[in-house]
C-alpha positions in Angstrom: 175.4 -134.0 -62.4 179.1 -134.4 -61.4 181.2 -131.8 -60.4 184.0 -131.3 -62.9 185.6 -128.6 -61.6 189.4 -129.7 -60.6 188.7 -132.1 -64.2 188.0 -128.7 -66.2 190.9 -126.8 -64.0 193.8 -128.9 -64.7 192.2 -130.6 -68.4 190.9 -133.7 -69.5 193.7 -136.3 -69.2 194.8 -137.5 -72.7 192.1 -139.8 -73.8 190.4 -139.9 -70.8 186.3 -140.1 -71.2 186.9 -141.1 -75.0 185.1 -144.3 -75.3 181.8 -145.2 -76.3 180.3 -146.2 -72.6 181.7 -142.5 -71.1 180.0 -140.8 -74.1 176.7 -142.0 -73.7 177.2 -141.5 -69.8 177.8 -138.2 -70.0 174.8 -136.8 -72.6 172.7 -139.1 -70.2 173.7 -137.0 -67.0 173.7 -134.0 -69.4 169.9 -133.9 -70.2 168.3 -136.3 -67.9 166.5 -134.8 -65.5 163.2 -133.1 -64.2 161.7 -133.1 -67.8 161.8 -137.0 -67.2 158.3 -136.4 -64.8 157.3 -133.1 -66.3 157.0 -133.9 -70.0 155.0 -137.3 -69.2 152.6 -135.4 -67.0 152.3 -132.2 -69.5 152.3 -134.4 -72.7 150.8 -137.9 -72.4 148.0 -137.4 -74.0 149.4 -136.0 -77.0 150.8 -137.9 -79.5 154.5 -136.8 -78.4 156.3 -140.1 -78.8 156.7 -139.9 -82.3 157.8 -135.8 -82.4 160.4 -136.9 -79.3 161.7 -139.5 -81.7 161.7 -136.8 -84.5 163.4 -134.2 -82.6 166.2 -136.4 -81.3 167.2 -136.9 -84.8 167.3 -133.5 -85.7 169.4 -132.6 -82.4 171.9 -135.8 -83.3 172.3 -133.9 -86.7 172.9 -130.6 -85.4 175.9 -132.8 -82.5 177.3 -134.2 -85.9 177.5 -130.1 -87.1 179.0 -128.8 -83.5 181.3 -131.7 -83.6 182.6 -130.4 -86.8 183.3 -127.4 -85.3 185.4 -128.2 -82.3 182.8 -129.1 -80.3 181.2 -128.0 -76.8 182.9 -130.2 -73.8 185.9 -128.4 -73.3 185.0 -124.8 -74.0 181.2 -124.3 -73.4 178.7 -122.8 -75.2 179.1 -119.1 -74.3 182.8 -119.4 -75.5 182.2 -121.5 -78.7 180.0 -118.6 -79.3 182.1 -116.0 -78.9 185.2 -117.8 -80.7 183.0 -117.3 -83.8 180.4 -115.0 -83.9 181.7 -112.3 -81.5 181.2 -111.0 -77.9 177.8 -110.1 -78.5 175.8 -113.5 -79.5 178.1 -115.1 -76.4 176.0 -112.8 -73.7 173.0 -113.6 -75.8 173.7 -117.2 -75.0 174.1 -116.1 -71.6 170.7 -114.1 -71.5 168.9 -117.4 -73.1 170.3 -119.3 -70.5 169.0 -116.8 -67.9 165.4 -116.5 -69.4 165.1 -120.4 -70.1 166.1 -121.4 -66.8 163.6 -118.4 -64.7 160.6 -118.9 -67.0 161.3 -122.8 -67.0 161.4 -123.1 -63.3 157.1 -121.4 -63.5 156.5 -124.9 -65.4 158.3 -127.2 -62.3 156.5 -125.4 -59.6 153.3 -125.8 -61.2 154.4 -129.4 -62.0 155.6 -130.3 -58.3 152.1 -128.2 -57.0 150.2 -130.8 -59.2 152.4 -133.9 -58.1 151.5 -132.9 -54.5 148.0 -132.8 -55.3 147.8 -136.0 -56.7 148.9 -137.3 -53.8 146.5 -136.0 -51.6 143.8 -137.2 -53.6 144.9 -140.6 -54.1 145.3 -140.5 -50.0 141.8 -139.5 -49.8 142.1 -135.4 -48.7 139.3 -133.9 -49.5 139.6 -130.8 -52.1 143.0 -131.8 -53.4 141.4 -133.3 -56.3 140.7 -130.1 -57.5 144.3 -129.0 -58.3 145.5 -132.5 -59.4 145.6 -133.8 -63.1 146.2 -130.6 -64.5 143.9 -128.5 -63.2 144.4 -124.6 -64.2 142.5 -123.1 -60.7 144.1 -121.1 -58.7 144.6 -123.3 -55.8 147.7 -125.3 -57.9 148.8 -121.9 -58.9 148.8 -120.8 -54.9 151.0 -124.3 -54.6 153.6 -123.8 -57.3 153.8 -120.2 -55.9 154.4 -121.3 -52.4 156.8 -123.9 -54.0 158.7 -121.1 -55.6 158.9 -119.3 -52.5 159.8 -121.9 -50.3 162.3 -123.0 -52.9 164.0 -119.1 -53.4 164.2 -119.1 -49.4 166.0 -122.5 -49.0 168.5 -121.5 -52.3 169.0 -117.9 -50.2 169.7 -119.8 -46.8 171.6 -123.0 -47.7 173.7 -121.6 -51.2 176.0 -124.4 -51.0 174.6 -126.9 -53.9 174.5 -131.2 -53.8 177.1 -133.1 -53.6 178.1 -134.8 -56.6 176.6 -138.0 -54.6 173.6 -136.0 -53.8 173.2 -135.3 -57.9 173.5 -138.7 -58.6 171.2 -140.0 -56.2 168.7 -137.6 -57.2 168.9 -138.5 -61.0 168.5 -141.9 -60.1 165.1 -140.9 -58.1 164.3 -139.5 -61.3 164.2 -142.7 -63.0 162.7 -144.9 -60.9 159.9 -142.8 -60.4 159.0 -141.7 -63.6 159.1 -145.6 -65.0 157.1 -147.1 -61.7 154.9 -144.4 -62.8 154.5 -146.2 -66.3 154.6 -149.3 -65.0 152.1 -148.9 -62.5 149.2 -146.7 -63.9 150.1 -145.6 -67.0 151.1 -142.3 -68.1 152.1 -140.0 -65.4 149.4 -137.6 -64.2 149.0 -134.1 -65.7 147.0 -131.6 -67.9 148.4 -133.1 -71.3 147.9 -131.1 -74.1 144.5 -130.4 -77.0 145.0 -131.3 -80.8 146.0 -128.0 -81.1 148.9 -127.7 -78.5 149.9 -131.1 -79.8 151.2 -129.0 -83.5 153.3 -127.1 -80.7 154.7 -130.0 -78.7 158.2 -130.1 -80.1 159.3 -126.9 -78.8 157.9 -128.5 -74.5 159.9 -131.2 -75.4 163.4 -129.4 -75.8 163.0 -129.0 -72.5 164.2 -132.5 -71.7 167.0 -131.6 -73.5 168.9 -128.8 -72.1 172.2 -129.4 -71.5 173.1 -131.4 -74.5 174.6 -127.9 -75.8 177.7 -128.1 -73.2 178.3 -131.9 -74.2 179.2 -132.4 -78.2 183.0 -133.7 -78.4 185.1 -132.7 -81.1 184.5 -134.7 -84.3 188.4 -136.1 -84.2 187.1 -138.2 -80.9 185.2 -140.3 -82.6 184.2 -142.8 -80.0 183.2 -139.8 -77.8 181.0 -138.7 -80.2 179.5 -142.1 -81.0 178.9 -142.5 -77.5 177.0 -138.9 -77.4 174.8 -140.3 -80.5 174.5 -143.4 -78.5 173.2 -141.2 -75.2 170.7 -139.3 -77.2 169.4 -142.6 -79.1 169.0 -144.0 -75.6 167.6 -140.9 -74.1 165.2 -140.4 -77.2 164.0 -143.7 -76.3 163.4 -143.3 -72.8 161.1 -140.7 -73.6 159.3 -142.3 -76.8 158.5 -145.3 -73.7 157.2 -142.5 -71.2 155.4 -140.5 -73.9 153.5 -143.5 -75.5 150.4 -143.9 -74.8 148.7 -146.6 -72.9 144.9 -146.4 -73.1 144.6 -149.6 -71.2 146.6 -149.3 -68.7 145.1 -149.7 -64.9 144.9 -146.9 -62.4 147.4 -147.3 -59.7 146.8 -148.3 -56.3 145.4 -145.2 -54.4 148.6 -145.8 -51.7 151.2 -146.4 -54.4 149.8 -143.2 -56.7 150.0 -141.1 -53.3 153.9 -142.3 -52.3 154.7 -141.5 -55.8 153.0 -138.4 -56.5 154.9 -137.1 -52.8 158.4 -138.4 -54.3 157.7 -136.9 -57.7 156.6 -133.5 -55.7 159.9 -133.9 -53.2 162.3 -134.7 -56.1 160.6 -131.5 -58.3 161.3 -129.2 -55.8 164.6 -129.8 -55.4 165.1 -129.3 -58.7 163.2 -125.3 -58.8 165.9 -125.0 -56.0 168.8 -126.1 -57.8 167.9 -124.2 -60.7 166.8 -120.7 -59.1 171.0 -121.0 -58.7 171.6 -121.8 -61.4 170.2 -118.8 -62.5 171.2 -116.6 -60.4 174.9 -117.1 -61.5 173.9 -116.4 -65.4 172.1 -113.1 -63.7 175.5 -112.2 -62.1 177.4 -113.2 -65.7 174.7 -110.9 -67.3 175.1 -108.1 -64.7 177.8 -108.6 -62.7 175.6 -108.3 -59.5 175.2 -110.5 -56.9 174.0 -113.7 -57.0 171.9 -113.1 -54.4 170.1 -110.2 -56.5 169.7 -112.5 -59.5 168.0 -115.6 -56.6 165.7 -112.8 -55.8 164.6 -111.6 -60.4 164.4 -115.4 -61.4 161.9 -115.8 -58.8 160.1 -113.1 -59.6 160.3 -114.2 -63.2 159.2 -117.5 -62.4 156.1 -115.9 -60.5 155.0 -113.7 -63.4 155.6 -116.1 -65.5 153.2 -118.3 -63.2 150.9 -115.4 -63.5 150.8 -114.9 -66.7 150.1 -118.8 -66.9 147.3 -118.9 -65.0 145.8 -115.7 -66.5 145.8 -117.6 -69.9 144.2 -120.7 -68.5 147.5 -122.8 -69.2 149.0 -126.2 -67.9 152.1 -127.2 -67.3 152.9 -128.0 -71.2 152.2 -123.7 -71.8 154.5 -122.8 -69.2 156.8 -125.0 -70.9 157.0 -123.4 -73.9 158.6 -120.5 -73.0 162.0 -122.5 -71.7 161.3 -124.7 -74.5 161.4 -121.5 -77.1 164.8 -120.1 -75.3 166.4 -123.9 -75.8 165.7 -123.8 -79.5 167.2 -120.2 -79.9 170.1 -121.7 -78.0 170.7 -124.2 -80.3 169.9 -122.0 -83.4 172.4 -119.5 -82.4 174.7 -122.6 -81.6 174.6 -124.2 -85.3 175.1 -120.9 -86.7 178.2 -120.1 -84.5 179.3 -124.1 -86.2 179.2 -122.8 -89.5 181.5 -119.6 -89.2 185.2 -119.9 -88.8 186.8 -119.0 -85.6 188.0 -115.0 -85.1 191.0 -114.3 -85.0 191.9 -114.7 -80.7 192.8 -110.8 -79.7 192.7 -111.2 -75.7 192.8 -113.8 -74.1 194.4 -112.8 -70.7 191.4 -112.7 -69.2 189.4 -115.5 -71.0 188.1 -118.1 -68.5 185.6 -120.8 -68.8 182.1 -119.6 -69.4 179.8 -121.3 -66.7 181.1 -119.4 -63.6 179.2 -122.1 -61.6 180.3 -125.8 -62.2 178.7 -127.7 -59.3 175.6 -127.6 -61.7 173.2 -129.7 -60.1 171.3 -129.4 -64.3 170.7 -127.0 -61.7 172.6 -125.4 -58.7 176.1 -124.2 -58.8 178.7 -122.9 -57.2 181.6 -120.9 -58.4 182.8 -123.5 -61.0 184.6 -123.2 -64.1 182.4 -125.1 -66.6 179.4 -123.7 -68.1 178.1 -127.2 -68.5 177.6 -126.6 -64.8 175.2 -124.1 -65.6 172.6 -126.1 -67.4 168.7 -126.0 -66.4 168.8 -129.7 -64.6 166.3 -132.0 -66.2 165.6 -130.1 -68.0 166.5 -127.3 -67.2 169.2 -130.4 -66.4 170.7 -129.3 -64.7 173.7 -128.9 -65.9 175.7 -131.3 -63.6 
């Protein structure tokens, strides 16, 4: 995402990033992200592009309510919170931020392990097959853990995050990808999910939508806000076009399905490095530790959760549930801030934007001011 950290320092500029076209920009580079490749691959199968359609509406009902309120741009979701509701449900903000983006970085590994795998089947490797389309053996589970590993190493070695160029660029990877992917062969490869998991898929899906929370203007800019209803109406119907199914579609060329499943792997792990900071700065907001300390327990998180994944048998769309759960406590606890009046302001001397990371990357950051920053890219956005 871009880095607004001098913007958030010094202030919007008086009606600066009001109109319709900036709006729907920014919700886009709010919640597009990873979940563009993940929720395809964990979901296809399922009939999930009716529920996406379903849960956008409900999340452009609950913008309307935080718009209401004041709104998320300017202050972020940990201080919206604590303006009305208290100290306390702001650090539980900050503790569902911490859990959704560890648990949620088990579901990319496992996701870039399977991309990978892909890859090397449609090249012809023999035994690669085995971990592709969603298989639950251990030898994707060895992958996503050695992609969590070499991830946490890189994000320990290298802490500086992408360039808001970088960001961008990567997004934009994103996309193209994900729709040669439909354009080519179909739905995008993947365990999918039973009849049974399909009752659950709304809650895997809120995963494409992290980030959203740090975006709602105030109500009084209206063409802001239309342009946030806009972005969610044209997000909602990127996915409803990925998630629809295609039972005629042709299988890809074995060269083009291998050159995409690599980019889709490359692109993935990127983003479980981006977001292993991302969480390490809500560790040090939890903790006040170091962010190296908090690199080192989202990892581990993100391995047990792994664990625990492939102890239960589960795909990709079971690990997602779990940072699919923490976004839809987020946004509860949100909507419930919305409907209570502000406190009354005792302190503010040492009040400071919540994300203490803006250079988000819906994923990495650095010390930055906005807590938009510190959004699960792709979701688990980044943030920016």
């Amino acid at each position: 995402m871009p880095d607004r950290t001098a913007a958030r320092a010094a202030g919007p500029a008086p009606g600066a990033g009001d109109g319709w076209a900036a709006g729907a920009a920014n919700t886009l580079g709010a919640v597009l992200g990873a979940g563009a490749l993940l929720l395809p691959a964990a979901l296809a199968p399922a009939s999930a592009s009716r529920t996406g359609v379903a849960v956008a509406a409900v999340l452009a009902g609950w913008c309307l309510l935080v718009a209401a309120a004041g709104g998320t741009e300017h202050s972020g979701p940990v201080a919206f919170v604590r303006g009305r509701l208290g100290p306390g449900p702001a650090r539980a903000v900050t503790a569902l931020y911490f859990g959704g983006f560890a648990t949620g970085q088990a579901a990319v590994a496992l996701g870039t392990a399977q991309f990978a795998a892909g890859a090397l089947a449609s090249a012809g490797v023999r035994g690669a097959g085995a971990a592709a389309g969603g298989d639950s053996g251990w030898r994707s589970y060895a992958v996503a853990a050695a992609v969590l590993g070499t991830a946490a190493v890189y994000a320990w070695c290298v802490p500086r995050p992408p360039s808001p160029a970088g960001q961008r660029l990567r997004l934009a990877a994103v996309l193209a990808l994900a729709l040669a992917w439909r354009a080519l062969g179909g739905p995008l490869p993947g365990a999918g999910t039973d009849g049974r998991a399909a009752l659950l898929v709304a809650v895997p899906l809120l995963f494409g939508w992290v980030g959203l929370e740090g975006a709602v203007p105030a109500l009084a800019r209206r063409r802001a806000l239309g342009g946030t209803l806009l972005g969610i109406a044209l997000a909602a119907a990127l996915y409803a076009v990925l998630l629809a199914p295609q039972p005629c579609a042709p299988a890809a060329h074995p060269v083009a399905a291998a050159v995409l499943g690599l980019g889709c792997a490359a692109v993935c792990w990127t983003y479980v490095r981006t977001n292993l900071r991302a969480t390490a700065a809500r560790w040090t907001e939890l903790t006040g530790r170091t962010r190296r300390g908090g690199l080192l327990a989202a990892a581990l998180i993100a391995l047990g959760a792994l664990t625990l994944g492939r102890a239960a048998h589960g795909g990709v769309s079971v690990l997602l549930l779990g940072p699919g759960a923490a976004t839809a406590a987020l946004y509860t606890l949100i909507a419930v801030a919305a409907l209570r009046r502000p406190r009354p302001q005792e302190n503010t001397d040492h009040d400071h934007h919540d994300g203490p990371d803006r250079n988000h990357d819906h994923d990495g950051h650095d010390h930055d001011r906005s807590d938009r920053a510190l959004v699960l890219e792709g979701a688990a956005r980044a943030t920016r």
